[in-house]
C-alpha positions, 0 to 999 in steps of 0.5 A, a space after each residue: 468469490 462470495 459463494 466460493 471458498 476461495 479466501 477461506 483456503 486463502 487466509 486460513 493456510 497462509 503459512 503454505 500458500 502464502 509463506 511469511 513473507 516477512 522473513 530475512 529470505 524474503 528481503 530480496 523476493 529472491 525465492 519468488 521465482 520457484 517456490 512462491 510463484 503460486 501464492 504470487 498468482 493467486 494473491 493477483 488474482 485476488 487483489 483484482 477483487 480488493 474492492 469485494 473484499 472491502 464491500 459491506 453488502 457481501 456477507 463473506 467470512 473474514 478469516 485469520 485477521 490475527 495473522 493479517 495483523 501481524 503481516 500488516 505491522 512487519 519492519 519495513 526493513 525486512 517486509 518491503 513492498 518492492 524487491 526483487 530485480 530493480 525492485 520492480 516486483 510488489 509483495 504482493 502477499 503483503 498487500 493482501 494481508 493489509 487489505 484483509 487488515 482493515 477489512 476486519 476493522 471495516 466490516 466487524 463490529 465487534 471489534 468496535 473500531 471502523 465498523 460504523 463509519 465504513 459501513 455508513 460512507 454512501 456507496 460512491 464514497 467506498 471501494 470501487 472496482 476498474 471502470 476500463 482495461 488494465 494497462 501499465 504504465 505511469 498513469 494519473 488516477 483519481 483526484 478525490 480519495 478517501 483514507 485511514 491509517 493504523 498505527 501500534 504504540 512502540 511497545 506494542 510493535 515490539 510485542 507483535 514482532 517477538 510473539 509471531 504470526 502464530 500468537 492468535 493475539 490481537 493488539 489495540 490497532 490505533 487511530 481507527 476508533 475516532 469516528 468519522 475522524 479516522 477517514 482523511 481526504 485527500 485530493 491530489 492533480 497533476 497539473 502541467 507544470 510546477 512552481 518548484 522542482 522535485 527536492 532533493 531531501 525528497 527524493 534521497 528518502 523515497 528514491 522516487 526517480 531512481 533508474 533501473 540497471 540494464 537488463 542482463 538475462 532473458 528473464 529480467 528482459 521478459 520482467 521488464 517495462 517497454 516505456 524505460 527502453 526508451 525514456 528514463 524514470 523521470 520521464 516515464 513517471 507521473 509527478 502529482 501535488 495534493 492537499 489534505 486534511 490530517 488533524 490539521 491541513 497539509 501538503 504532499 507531492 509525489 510520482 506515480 512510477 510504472 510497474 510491469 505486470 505482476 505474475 500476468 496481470 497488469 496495471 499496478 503502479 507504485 506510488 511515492 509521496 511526501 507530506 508536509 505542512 506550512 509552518 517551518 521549514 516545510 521541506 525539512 520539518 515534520 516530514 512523513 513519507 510515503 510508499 505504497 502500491 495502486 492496484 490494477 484499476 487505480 481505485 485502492 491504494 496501499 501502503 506505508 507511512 512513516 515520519 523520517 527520522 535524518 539520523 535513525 539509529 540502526 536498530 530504531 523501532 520505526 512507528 510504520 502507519 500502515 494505511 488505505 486509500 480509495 478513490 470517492 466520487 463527488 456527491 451530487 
């Protein structure tokens, strides 16, 4: 990839390739079947290599971050994640803006903000590649990651939604400037059994168990997952607890859900979490939610954080922390 012009014609023609797939079409993945299947191909093909993209050593162009950005900062309402049928089809553009997002803010320094302290972690500690054969299923993933968010102030959302994809503006990304602050630990386990059972206030915010409807076509046959003919969601998934550290300590727990492979590679994962802190009433205070995606080789995680409003109102500008994560090694 690095002697290619592979992510060049990617990132400079998004708008063919790669067509805004934050529109109101796009809400359902409906059109992923016919016209987008090649910008679906290719953005796997490429998540495969996530963690080149992310490697400071490899001097490769970062292109159209403007348009990664705006991407990125999409309403969550109208750019999910997950769609198509049972939501089990991952955005997979989406994902690849939001890689090459915080690529520009990991490997320009001109930029002023993550530059420094990517480029400084120890080699252990930064991106890694599979180390085995890409399988599906619900399955554990490493116990030690590192992470940063990006969040834009309200107004600023606003604007980026409002001025487009084409704006060639960037905006005043925050939390990415504070140094060795800007990186979080977390650690997470998936221990045999738990003190608690999974709470319903969290699984009515993430739908993390929800259960698949019955297949009625070939195709959604073909699109299916073999573990959920015989087990259900609950029993398919992996549950994980964790610890972390965000400006102060905190909780989190969550599942781990199969996926099945997307457009012919397999290993994606979706990854539900919520977290919370000691003081209060831990399960309903202070809540921020969690949904993101774990690439194929169960090293890069991405996603979307948000603070769960109980009566959000319809058009409320939902504060979305757009976010990374990468497993690390212990250092010897």
């Amino acid at each position: 990839m690095r002697r290619t012009d592979l992510l060049k014609h990617v990132f400079s023609n998004y708008r063919r390739p790669f067509t805004n797939p934050c529109s109101k079409e796009y809400a359902g993945l409906v059109s992923y079947r016919a016209g987008k299947s090649q910008a679906r191909s290719q953005a796997a093909i490429i998540l495969l290599f996530a963690h080149h993209m992310l490697d400071p050593t490899l001097e490769m162009e970062i292109h159209n971050p403007e348009m990664s950005q705006y991407m990125a900062y999409a309403d969550d309402r109208m750019c999910p994640i997950f769609g198509g049928y049972n939501n089990m089809e991952v955005n997979l553009p989406w994902v690849l803006h939001v890689i090459n997002f915080f690529r520009s803010h990991f490997l320009l320094p001109y930029l002023g903000t993550m530059w420094a302290t990517y480029t400084s972690l120890d080699s252990r500690q930064r991106p890694r590649g599979p180390d085995s054969d890409l399988v599906n299923g619900a399955r554990p993933i490493g116990r030690r990651w590192n992470g940063t968010y990006s969040y834009l102030d309200r107004h600023d959302v606003l604007d980026i939604r409002s001025a487009g994809p084409d704006s060639g503006s960037l905006f005043d990304d925050r939390n990415l400037d504070k140094g060795d602050k800007s990186i979080q630990k977390l650690v997470i386990d998936f221990p045999e059994s738990f003190a608690t059972d999974w709470p319903e206030g969290f699984e009515q915010i993430l739908h993390s168990l929800r259960e698949p409807s019955p297949r009625r076509t070939r195709a959604q046959h073909r699109g299916g997952i073999p573990e959920l003919e015989t087990k259900s969601m609950r029993e398919a998934s992996r549950r994980f607890i964790g610890t972390g550290y965000d400006d102060e300590d905190f909780f989190s727990q969550g599942f781990l859900n199969p996926l099945p492979s997307q457009n012919g590679v397999p290993g994606f994962q979706r990854i539900t979490m919520m977290k919370y802190f000691e003081d209060g009433n831990p399960f309903e205070d202070a809540l921020w939610a969690y949904e993101g995606v774990v690439l194929p080789g169960s090293k890069i995680i991405v996603g979307r954080w948000w603070s769960y409003q109980p009566q959000e109102p319809e058009n409320f500008v939902r504060i979305i922390r757009i976010a990374v994560h990468f497993t690390r090694l212990m250092l010897t």
